[in-house]
TIPA-915092 format. One record per residue (C-alpha): x, y, z. Coordinates in steps of 0.05 Angstrom, whole numbers, plus 5000, padded with zeros to 4 digits. Layout:
% TIPA-915092
XYZ
...
//
This chain:
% TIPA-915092
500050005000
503050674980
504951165042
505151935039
509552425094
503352825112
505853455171
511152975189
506152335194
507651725155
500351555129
499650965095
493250905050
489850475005
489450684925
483550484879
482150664805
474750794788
472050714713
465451134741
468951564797
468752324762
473752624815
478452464867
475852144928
479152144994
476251755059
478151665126
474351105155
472750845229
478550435234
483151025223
484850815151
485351215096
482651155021
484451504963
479951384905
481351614824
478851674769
481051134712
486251594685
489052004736
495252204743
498852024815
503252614824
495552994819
493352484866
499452624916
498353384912
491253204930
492652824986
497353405014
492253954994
487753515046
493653315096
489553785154
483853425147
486652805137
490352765202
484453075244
479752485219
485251965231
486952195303
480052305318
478451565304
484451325337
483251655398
475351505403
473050865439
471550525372
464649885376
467349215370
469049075297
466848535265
470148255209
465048085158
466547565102
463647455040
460546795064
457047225124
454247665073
451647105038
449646775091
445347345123
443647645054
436547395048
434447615121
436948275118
433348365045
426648105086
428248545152
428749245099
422849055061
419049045123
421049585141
420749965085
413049775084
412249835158
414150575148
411550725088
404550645104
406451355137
409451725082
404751365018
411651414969
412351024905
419350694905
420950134853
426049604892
429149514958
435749184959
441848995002
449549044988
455848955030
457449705029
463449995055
461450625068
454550665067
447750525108
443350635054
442151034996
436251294946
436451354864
433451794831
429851184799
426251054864
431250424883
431850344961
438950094979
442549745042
447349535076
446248875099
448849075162
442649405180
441148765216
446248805273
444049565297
439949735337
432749735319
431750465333
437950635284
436350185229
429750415225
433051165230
436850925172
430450615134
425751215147
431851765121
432251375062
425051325052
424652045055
429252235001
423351904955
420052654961
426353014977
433452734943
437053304983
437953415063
434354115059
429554305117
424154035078
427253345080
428253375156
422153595174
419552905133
424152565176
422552895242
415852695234
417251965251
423852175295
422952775324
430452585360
433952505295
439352875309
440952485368
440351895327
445552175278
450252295327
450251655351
450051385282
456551875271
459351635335
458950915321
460951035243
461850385204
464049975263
461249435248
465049465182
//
């Protein structure tokens, strides 16, 4: 894995090319390890001054998740995914319903993926994505996680309008997203 001298702090990070990714991407994730993604043909001196251009941020993300008390990880392999696949596919589209019977949206599919850095996500097609990992939260995040998605059928933005959709199943959703911060992808 390459490494980069970032303020006088070896980082070491992992590098991935993208066909589909339109610009640089750089991640620090719970673990405290960093991700640079580009673009199919970029160049990696333009991917180093990136890096550097970021080096403040980077380092405040990567102490601040060395220094937090961090959930028990669990290592997750593809034969877990496919092994608790089919329940958490049945557990979202449950939920999806449950809470829907609320809000009345049209939405075409629900489905589940083992995301890295996602909970969930919303196309403009009306597709309901998530991560199977939905199934080892607690019920009051997950369906946190289910409802916010649910919501960006009507409103594909976080404007007021969208939170006021979501306050009106959690009023608390802020204290839900710090937790949801907190925790980050732990369970990744």
């Amino acid at each position: 894995m390459p490494q980069i001298l970032l303020k006088q702090q070896l980082i070491t990070y992992e590098l991935r090319r993208s066909r589909r990714a339109r610009r640089m991407r750089l991640a620090v994730r719970p673990d405290a390890s960093v991700s640079l993604t580009l673009p199919w043909r970029a160049d990696l001196k333009q991917a180093e001054k990136f890096i550097q251009s970021k080096a403040a941020w980077v380092l405040k993300h990567v102490r601040y998740y060395q220094q937090r008390a961090v959930l028990p990880s669990l290592k997750i392999t593809a034969a877990d995914y496919a092994a608790n696949k089919a329940a958490a596919l049945k557990l979202a589209q449950s939920k999806v319903e449950y809470f829907n019977k609320f809000y009345n949206f049209k939405y075409h599919q629900v489905t589940v993926k083992n995301q890295k850095t996602r909970w969930g996500s919303c196309s403009r097609r009306g597709n309901l994505n998530f991560n199977f990992k939905l199934m080892f939260l607690p019920a009051v995040t997950a369906d946190y996680i289910i409802v916010h998605e649910l919501c960006h059928l009507r409103e594909m933005n976080h404007s007021p309008r969208f939170w006021a959709l979501v306050a009106k199943t959690f009023p608390n959703y802020k204290l839900i997203r710090q937790d949801l911060k907190r925790a980050g992808l732990g369970l990744m």
